[in-house]
N, C-alpha and C positions, 0 to 999 in steps of 0.2 A: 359427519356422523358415522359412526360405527357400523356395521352389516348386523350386529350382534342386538345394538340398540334400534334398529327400525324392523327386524324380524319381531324382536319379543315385545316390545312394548308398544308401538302400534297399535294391532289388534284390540288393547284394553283402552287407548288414549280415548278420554272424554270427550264429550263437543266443548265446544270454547265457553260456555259459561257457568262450568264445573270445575270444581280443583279437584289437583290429584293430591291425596293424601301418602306419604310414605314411614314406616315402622321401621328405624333406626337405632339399631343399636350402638352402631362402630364398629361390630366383627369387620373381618373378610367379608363375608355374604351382604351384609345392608350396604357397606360401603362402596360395592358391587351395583348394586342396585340404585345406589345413588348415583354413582359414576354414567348409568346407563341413561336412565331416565334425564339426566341434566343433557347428557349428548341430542336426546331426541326432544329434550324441551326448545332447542336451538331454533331447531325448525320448523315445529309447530309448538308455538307457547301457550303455557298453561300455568295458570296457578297453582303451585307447588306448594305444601307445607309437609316439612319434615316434624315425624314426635320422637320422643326419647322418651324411655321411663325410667326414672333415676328409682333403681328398688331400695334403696336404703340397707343394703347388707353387706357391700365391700368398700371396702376402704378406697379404692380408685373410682368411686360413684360421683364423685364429685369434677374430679380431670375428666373420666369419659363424659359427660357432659359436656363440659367445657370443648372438649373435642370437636363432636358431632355439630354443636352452637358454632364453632370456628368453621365448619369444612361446609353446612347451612348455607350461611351469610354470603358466607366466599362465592356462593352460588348464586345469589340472588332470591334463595327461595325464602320461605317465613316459618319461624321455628317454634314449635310447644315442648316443653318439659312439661313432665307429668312426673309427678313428687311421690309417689305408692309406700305406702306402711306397710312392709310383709317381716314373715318372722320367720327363720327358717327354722323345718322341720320337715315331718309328714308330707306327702303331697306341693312341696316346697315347686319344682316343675307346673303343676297343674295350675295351681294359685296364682304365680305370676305371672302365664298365658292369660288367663282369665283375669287377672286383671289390669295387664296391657290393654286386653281387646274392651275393657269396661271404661276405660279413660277412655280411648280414642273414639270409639263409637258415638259418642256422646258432643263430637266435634262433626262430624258427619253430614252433612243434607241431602235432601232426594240428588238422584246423578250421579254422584260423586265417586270417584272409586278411590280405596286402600289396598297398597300394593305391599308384600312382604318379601324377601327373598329366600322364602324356602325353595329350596334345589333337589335337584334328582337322588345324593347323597339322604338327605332328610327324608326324602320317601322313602326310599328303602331303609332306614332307621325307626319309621314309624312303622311300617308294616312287620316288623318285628317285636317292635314295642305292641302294637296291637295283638298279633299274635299272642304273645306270650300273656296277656290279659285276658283270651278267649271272647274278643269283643263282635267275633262273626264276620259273616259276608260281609256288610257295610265297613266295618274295619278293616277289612283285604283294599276294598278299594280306594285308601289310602286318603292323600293331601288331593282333594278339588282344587284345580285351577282358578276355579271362580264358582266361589257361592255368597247367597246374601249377607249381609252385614247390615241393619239396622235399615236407616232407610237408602243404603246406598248397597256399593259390590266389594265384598275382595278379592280381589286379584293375586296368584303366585306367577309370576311371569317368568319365571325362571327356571321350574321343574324341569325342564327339559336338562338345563347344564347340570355340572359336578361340579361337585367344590373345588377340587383342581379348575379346570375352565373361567371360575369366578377370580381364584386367585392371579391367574394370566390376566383379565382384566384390571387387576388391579397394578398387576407390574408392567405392562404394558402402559398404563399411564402414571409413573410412580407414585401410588397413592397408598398414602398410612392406611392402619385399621386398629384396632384395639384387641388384644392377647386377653380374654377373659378365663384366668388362673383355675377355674371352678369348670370351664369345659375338660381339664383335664379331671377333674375327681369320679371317681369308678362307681361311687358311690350310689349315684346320678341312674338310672336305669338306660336313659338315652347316650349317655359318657360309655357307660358299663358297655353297650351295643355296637358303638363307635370305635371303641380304646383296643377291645379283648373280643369282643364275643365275636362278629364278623370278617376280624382278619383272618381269627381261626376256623370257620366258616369257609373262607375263602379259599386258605389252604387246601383244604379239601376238596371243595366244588367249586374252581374259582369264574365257572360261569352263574354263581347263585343270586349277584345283585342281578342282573339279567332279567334270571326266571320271576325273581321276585317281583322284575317290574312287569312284567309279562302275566303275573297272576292278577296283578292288580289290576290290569286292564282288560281282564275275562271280569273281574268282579266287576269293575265299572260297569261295564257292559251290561251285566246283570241287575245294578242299583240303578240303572237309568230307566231300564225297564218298568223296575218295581216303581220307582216313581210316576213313571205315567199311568201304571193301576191307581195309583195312589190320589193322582188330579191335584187337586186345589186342596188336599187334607194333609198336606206334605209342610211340616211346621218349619216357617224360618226366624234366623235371632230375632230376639225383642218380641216376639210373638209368645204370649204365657200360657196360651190353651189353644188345645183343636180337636176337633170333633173325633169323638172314638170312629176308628175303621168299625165296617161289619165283619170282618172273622180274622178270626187268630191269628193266621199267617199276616192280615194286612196291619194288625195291632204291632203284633211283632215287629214290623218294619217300623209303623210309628216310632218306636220306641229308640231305634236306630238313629234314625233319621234326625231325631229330636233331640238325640245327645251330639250328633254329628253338626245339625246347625249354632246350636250354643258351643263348639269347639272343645267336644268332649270325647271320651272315648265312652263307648257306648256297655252295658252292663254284658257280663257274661252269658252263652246262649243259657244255661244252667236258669240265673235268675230272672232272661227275659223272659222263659217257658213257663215258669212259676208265677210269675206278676200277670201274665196272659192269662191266666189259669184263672187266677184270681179274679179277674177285670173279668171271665163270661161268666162263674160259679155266686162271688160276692152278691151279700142282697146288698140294695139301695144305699141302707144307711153304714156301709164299711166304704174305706176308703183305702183301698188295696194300692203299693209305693211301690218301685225299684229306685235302689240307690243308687245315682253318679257321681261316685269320688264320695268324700266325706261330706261334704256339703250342701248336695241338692241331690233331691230326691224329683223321680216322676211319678203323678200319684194320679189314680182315676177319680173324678167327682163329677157327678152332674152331667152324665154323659160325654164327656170330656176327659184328656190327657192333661195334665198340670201343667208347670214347670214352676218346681217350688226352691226357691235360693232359700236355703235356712237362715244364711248369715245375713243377708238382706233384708227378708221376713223382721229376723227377730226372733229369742229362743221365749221360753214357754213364761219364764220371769214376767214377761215383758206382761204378761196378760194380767199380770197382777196391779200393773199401776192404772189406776182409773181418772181422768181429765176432764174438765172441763171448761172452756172458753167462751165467754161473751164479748161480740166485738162490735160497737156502736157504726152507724153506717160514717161514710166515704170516711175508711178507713184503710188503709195498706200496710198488710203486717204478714210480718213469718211466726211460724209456730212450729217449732223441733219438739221433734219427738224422737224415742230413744231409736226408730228403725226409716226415720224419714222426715221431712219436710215439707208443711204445705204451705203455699203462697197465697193471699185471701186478701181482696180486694173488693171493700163492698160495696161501692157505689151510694146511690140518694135512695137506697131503700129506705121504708116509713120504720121500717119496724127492726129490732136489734138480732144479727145471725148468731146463732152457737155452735157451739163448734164439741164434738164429743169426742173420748177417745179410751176404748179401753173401759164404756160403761156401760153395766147389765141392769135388770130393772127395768127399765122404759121401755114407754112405747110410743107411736108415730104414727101421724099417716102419711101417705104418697100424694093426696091430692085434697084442697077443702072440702070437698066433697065425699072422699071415702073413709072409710073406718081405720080405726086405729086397731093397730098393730103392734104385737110384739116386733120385737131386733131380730129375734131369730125364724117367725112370720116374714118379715121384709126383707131378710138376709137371702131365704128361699124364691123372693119374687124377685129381687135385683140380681141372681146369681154369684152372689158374695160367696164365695167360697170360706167353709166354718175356718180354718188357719188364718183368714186376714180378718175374722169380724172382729177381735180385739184387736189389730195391730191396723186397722185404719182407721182415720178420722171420718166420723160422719159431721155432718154441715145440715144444720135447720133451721128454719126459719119459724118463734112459735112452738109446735107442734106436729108442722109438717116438713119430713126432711128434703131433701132437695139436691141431697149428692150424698155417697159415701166411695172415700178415694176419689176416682177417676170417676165415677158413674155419674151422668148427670140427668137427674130425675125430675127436674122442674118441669111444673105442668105450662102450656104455652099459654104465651100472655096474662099469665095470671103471675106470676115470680118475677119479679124486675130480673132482665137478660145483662145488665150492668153490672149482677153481681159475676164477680171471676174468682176461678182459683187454679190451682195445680198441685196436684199431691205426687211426690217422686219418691220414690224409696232412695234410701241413702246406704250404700253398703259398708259394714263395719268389719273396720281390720281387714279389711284388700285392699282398696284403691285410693285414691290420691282424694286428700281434702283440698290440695293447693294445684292446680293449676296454669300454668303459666306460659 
């Protein structure tokens, strides 16, 4: 085993009845990190699965696959392709982060760690790329080593080396990689950083990657802080709401924090001061947003910080279609819908469930016993947030409802517990329908 392999990977390796998950491309850098992690699985073994996202945009999508599937096997480890619909354009970079980390996540379990190979090089690539977006303090302090991921960790074990360093590991054990044609286009802001902007940089101050990383580790310093003011109100992925801080500067950081956990780059101080502003000044019924990226917005409701995925959600259309389903008991069925999927299993209930979607008008109670209500009455009592009360399915029994989305409102012992369901949102035109 390598010195290289039991310094960096160690530290993160799981206990034995956890897999390590790894984020494979075939560059130089993953196959790096493939290289390492197989040296140190020798000696202490772990279940390994390698993913690949096939983006479906270059013509060599197919061979690197095939690649990565090939250098996998070879290894003994177990291989996912993940098939993603992206369209380039706009935000082309952001999209297919985010929806790498939306396939894999979803493989995940408590324990588990995912490891990537961003390196020392990419820090200092993102701390400029940040910069130059004005995304603040929390933006200084760069690519964390380890933060949440769903209900697991990831891991960059590698920050510490250069890209040089990574490619010595690779020729030191003669191993291929994959030349992707599109790292060269300038186009790219992280290319543009990489190609042009910091060699000339360099020339100038060519101790600047240095300082860079050096500043970053004053910010760290500082974000680590701010987090222990911060406690348990500190949002991680998959987490869709958290309790507003009490003053501005702690909002502020929320909001940081919050783009920082879903692997974002965080809004400019300009628009976090204004959406702050908004969030103490707004009365109750506004619902004051900062944009991240084109896509998702963070918005305040209900004494709470959002996290609202548009394309996930669903755009405004969608409120116009109105549903409804009856499903006789011990029945097992799926029902799509245009922003998600629910799963509904009814068990030997006496009496037949319905299933609503996208329908105004009505009203309900929460239990035999209490009053009927409006949707937007019970939307207030379950904390339905007004953006999902047309785009979730509500579920009742009768008259009285019993779930809507995720919530489950069954009064006890009185609702047969037999019935199940699960409602997922489904995100359109990012991630992968096919799986493998």
């Amino acid at each position: 085993m390598s010195v290289a392999a039991e310094g960096l990977i160690r530290p993160h390796w799981p206990g034995p009845d956890h897999r390590v998950h790894l984020m494979i491309s075939g560059g130089a850098d993953s196959m790096a990190l493939l290289a390492l992690v197989a040296d140190f699985s020798k000696v202490v073994p772990r279940q390994v699965v390698v993913h690949h996202c096939h983006h479906g945009v270059a013509h060599e999508a197919d061979d690197w696959l095939q690649f990565v599937q090939t250098e996998t096997e070879r290894r003994g480890f177990d291989f996912k392709a993940h098939h993603l619909h992206l369209e380039l354009g706009p935000e082309f970079e952001a999209r297919a982060r985010k929806a790498r980390y939306d396939a894999v996540i979803r493989e995940v379990s408590s324990g588990e760690v995912v490891m990537t190979a961003h390196h020392r090089d990419d820090q200092v690539e993102t701390l400029l790329m940040r910069l130059s977006q004005g995304s603040g303090l929390i933006g200084l302090a760069g690519i964390p080593v380890v933060r949440a991921f769903g209900p697991g960790l990831l891991i960059r074990p590698l920050l510490s080396l250069s890209r040089k360093q990574l490619k010595q590991v690779l020729t030191a054990r003669n191993l291929k990689h994959i030349t992707d044609p599109s790292n060269q286009d300038p186009s790219y802001l992280r290319n543009y950083i990489r190609l042009q902007f910091l060699p000339a940089l360099s020339r100038v101050t060519p101790s600047v990657r240095d300082q860079l990383l050096q500043l970053s580790k004053l910010a760290t310093d500082r974000v680590f802080k701010a987090g222990e003011t911060l406690g348990q109100r500190l949002p991680v992925l998959g987490v869709e709401a958290i309790e507003l801080a009490s003053t501005e500067t702690l909002i502020a950081w929320q909001v940081r924090f919050f783009a920082q956990a879903h692997g974002r780059y965080a809004p400019s101080a300009l628009q976090i001061t204004e959406f702050v502003r908004q969030c103490v000044d707004a009365s109750d019924d506004r619902l004051p947003e900062v944009p991240i990226g084109s896509d998702v917005l963070i918005r305040k409701w209900g004494g709470k910080l959002h996290w609202v995925d548009q394309v996930r959600i669903g755009d405004e259309a969608d409120s116009e279609i109105a549903r409804f389903e009856k499903i006789a008991p011990n029945q097992s069925i799926e029902l799509s819908f245009p922003n998600g999927v629910l799963s509904l299993k009814t068990g030997a209930a006496s009496e037949d469930v319905s299933v609503f979607w996208g329908v105004e008008g009505r009203s309900f109670r929460l239990g035999r016993k209490r009053p009927m209500q409006s949707l937007k009455q019970l939307a207030q009592t379950l904390c339905v947030p007004p953006w999902l009360r047309k785009r979730t399915p509500l579920i009742a029994i009768s008259d009285q409802i019993i779930g809507w989305g995720a919530i489950d409102c069954r009064e006890e012992g009185l609702i047969p517990h037999s019935l199940q369901w699960e409602w997922r949102f489904v995100p359109r035109n990012t991630t992968d329908s096919t799986v493998s």
